[in-house]
N, C-alpha and C positions, 0 to 999 in steps of 0.2 A: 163579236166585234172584229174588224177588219182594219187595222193599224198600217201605215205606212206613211215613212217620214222622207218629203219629196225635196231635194237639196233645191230651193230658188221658189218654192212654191210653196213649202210649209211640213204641216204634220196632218195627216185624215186618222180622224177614231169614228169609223162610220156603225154605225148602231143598226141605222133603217137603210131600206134599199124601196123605192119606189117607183115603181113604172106605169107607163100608159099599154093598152094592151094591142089594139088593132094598128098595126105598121109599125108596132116596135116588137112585139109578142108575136104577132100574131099578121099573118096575109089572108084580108079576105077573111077574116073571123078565126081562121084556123091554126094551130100552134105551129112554130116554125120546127124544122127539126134540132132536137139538142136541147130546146128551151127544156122541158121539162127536168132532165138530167140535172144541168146545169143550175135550177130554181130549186131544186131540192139537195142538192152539195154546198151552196150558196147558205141554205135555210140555217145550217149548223154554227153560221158564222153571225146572220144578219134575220133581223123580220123583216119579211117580204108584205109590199103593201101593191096592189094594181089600183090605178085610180083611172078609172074608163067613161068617155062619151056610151060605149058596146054599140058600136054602129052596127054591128051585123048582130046581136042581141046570141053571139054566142062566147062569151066570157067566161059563164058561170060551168056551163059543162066543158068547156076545155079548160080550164083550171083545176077542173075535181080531182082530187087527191095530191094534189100540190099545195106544199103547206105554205101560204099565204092568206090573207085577206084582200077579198075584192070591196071594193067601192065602184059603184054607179052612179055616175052626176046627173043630175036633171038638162036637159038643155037651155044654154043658156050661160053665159060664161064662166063657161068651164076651166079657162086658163086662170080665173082666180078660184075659184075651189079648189083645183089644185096646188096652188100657189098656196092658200088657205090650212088644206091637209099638209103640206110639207113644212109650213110653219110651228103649226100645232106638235106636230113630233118631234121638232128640235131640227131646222134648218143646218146646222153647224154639224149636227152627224147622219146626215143624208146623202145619199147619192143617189141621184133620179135620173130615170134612161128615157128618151121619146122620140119623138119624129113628128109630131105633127105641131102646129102654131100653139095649140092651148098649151100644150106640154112647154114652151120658151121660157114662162116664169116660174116654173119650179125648177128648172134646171139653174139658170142664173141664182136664182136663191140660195142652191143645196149647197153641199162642200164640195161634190162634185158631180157633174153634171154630163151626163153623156148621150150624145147624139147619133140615130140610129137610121140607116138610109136601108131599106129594105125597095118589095118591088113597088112599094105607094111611095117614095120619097119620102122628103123632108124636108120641112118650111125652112127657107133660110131666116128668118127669124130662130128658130131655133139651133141651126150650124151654129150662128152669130151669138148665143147662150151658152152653149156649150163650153163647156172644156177640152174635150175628146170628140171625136167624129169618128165612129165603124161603120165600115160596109157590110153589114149582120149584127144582126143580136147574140149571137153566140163570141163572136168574137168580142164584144162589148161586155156580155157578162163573163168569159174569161179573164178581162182583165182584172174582174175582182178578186178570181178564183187564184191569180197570178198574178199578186199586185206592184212586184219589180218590173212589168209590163208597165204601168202605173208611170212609174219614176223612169224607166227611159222613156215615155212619150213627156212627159209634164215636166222634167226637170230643169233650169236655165244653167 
């Protein structure tokens, strides 16, 4: 668990950590550098969940040996599936990372919600969900690893 109590914004006890993988994880199908490192220092604190369209159908071998679970959605709206999975494991101890439009209503749902501008973008529908905005996934999942990062961005 991943505790931090944000002066103006509240208290997070985050349990789950849930991502989309191609444009937040992953360019082009492939893992960004760091993600790995960072998904397994992470693991010690949080269960990792990827919940994925796998556009380029390569998820399951770059995630091998990275202790998390994948999910693959059917096509077809995927922004409530995963809306759907982030409900089911408890919305209120969630924190979900994305970049693309399906990913908008898991993030608005979770406790908290981070948005990730890699070289595919990011739907402003989902900027507009967010709580956080990085320019990388590494620096987004640092702020887990570093959650006084956390409280000066979020705090009023």
């Amino acid at each position: 668990m991943i505790e931090v109590n944000i002066p103006g914004y509240g208290a997070l006890r985050l349990d789950y950590l849930v991502l989309d993988h191609n444009g937040t994880l992953a360019v082009d199908g492939i893992l960004a550098p760091g993600v790995r490192e960072c998904l397994e220092k992470l693991s010690e604190d949080l269960t990792i969940f990827v919940v994925t369209a796998d556009t380029f159908g390569k998820a399951r071998a770059q995630l091998d040996g990275i202790p998390c679970e994948l999910t693959i959605l059917p096509p077809g709206n995927q922004d409530r599936g995963k809306l759907a999975f982030v409900e089911k494991l408890g919305s209120d101890r969630t924190v979900c990372i994305g970049n693309g439009r399906n990913d908008a209503l898991m993030l608005k749902a979770s406790a908290l919600g981070i948005a990730v501008v890699l070289a595919e973008g990011a739907a402003v529908a989902t900027l507009n969900s967010a709580d956080v905005v990085c320019v990388g996934i590494v620096p987004a999942l640092e702020l887990l690893l570093n959650p006084l990062r956390l409280t000066a961005t979020l705090r009023s």
